[in-house]
N, C-alpha and C positions, 0 to 999 in steps of 0.2 A: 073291700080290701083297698087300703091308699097306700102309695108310693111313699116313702118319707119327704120327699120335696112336695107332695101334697098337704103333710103337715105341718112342716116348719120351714122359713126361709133359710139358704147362707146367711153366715153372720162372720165376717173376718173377726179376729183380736183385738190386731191393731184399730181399729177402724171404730170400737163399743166406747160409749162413755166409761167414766173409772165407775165400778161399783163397788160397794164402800158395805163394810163389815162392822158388826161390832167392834165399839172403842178401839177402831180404825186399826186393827187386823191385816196383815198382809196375808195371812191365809189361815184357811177353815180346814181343820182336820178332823175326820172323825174315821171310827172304827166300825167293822163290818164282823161279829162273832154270827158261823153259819154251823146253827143247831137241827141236826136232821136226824132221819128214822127212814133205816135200813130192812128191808121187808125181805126177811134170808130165804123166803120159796122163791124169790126173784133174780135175773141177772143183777149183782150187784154195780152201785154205781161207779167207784172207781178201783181198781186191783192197782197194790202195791206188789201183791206176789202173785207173778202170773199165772195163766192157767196151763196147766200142762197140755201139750201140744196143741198150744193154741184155741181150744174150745173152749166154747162159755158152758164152765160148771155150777149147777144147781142143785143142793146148797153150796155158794161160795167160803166156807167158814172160815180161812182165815185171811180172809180180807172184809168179812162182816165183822170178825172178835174186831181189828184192825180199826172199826169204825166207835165199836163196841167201848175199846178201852178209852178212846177220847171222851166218851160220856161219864164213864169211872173216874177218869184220871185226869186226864187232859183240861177239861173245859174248869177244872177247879182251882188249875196251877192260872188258867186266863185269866181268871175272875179274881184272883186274889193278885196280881200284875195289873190289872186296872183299879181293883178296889182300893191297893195300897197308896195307889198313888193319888185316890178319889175324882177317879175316872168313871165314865159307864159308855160303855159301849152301845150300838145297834145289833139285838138279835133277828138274824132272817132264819127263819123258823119253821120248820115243816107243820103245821100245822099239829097232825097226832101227834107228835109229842107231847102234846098238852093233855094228850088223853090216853097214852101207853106208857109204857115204863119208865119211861124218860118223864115224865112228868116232874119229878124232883130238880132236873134241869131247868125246866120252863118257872116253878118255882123259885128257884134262888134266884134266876136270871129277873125276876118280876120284881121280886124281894129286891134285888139291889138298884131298881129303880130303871133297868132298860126298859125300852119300848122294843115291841117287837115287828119285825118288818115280813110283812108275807112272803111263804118261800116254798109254796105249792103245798098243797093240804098232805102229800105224800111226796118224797122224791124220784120225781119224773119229771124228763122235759115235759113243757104242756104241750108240744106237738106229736110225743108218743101217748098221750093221757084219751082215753074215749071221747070224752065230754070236758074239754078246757074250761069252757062257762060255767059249770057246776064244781069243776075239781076248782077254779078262783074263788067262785061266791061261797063253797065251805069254809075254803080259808081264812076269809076275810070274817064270817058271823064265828066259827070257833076262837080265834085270836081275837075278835068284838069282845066273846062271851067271856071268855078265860081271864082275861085281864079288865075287861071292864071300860076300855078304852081303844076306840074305831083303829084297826091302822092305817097309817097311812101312806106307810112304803112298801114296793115290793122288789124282789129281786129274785127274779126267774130259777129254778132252779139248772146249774151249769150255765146260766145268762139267758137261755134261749127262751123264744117262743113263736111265734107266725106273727104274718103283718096286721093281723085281727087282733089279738094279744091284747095290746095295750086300747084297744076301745073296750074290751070284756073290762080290764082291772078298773079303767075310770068306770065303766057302768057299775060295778060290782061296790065304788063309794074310795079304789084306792089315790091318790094324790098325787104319788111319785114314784118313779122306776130308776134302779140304777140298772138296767137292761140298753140301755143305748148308751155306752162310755166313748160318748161322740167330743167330749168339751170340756175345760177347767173350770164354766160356769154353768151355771142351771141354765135349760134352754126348755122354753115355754113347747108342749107340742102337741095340736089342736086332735081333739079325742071325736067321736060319736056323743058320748057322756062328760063333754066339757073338755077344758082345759085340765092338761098332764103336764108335769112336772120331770125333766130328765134331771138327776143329779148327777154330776161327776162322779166316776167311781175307775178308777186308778186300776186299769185290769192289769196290768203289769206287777202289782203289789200284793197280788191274792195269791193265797203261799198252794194254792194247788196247783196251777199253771209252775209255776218256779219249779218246787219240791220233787212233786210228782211226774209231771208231765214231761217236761224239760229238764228235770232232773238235777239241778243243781245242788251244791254245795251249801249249806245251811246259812254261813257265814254273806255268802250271795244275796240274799233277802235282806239282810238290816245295810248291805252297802246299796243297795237297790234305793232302797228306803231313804239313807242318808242322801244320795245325791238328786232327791226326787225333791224331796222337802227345800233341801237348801236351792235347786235352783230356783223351787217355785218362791221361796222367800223373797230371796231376791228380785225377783220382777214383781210380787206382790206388792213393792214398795209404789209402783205407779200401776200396779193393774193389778187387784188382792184375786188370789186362787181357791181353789179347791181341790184336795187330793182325799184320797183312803185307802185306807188297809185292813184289808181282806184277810180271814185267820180263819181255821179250821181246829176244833177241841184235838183231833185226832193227827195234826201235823204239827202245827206248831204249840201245842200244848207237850211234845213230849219233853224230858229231860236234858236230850242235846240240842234242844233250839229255844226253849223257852226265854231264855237269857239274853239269845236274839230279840225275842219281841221285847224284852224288858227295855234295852237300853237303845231300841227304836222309843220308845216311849220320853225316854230318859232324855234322848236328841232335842227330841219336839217338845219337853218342856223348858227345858235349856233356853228357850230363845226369849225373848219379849214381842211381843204381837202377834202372837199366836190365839188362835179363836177355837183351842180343843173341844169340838162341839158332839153331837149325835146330827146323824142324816135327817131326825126327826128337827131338831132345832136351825139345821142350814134350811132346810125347805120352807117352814114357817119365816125364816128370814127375808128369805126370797120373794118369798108368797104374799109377804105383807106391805113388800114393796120398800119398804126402811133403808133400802142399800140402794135404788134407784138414784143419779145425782139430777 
């Protein structure tokens, strides 16, 4: 087990060379769509409507339908909000979905050309999971198998995981983590299994902390979103950023917020110098050194 200052040095802001983006980009945005499978003989993972007096009920059902209708409904109003605009997202992806009902999701979501970012073979932190080593390396060979194509991101399910964590996913062949939203820039950070890859990831923009947790107003998230984008633009001009946004089939796919994600989309194409990328394409950026000055 390593401390994080065992892995990676401080690095001030101010203090980095500029690193330079495609066709000189003030900032890389990409999107985070988290497609998961809900296991209804289990405490479910998040309750909109809570349990009566307080205990945890099992079967939860409806706060499993809850999860349910975003795989019906939700993730088709996302996907057609990205597609229109000839967008594609980063799916982080329970793994079985590719092999239970949900299947048709993992589908289209391949079909329209996302990559998919590991997202624990089932939904569980991996610090509640028996075996984290094995519940990572299923994830990574079924999301191998299913698609055809290694991944190469992961994103912990609810973020978390132990300080072993991230040497299992580099051994296991993964790349990158958006699990330490420590920085605007990708930060190099030394594994057991090589060098790992942190990407920025905008925990403030993931509509389940907002929505849910904290409870806010719908209209909340796309001002969140506006002021996040514009101020990173703007310093992007002498030092280019990295932000994302985080989206759930089952929150911001319903009816009264979709139109929020819409015309966050709508903001960030608006601009010029804008690098609307996939987490899979900022990594490979990074990775290849092309933005180093």
């Amino acid at each position: 087990m390593k401390r994080p200052e065992q892995r990676f040095e401080y690095s001030a802001m101010p203090e980095r060379p500029r690193w330079k983006l495609p066709g000189g980009a003030k900032i890389a945005v990409y999107t985070v769509v988290n497609v998961e499978e809900w296991d209804i003989e289990k405490p479910i993972a998040r309750e909109y409507v809570t349990s009566p007096a307080g205990v945890v009920t099992v079967p939860n059902i409806p706060n499993w339908a809850w999860h349910e209708y975003g795989m019906r409904v939700g993730i088709w109003r996302l996907m057609d909000a990205l597609g229109s605009r000839d967008l594609k997202a980063s799916a982080a992806i329970n793994a079985r979905v590719c092999e239970g009902a949900g299947e048709p999701v993992a589908r289209a979501m391949h079909e329209a050309g996302w990559r998919f970012i590991g997202h624990g073979y089932n939904q569980a932190a991996l610090h509640t999971v028996e075996d984290q080593q094995e519940n990572i390396r299923k994830s990574f060979e079924v999301l191998s198998e299913y698609t055809g194509i290694a991944p190469q991101g992961w994103l912990g399910p609810g973020l978390h995981g132990t300080l072993d964590t991230i040497d299992y996913l580099a051994e296991a062949g993964f790349k990158f983590v958006t699990d330490w939203p420590m920085d605007e820039h990708p930060v190099e950070i030394s594994t057991s299994g090589g060098p790992m890859v942190a990407l920025p990831y905008t925990m403030e923009l993931s509509d389940l902390p907002m929505m849910v947790v904290h409870q806010h107003q719908s209209h909340v998230w796309l001002d969140r979103v506006v002021d996040q984008f514009d101020r990173l633009y703007q310093e992007g001009g002498e030092q280019p950023r990295v932000m994302s946004m985080s989206v759930h089939p089952y929150i911001m796919g319903v009816p009264h917020r979709i139109k929020y994600f819409e015309q966050a989309l709508d903001h960030v194409l608006n601009h010029d110098d804008v690098w609307f990328a996939t987490a899979e394409e900022i990594y490979e950026w990074f990775a290849s050194g092309a933005g180093a000055e």
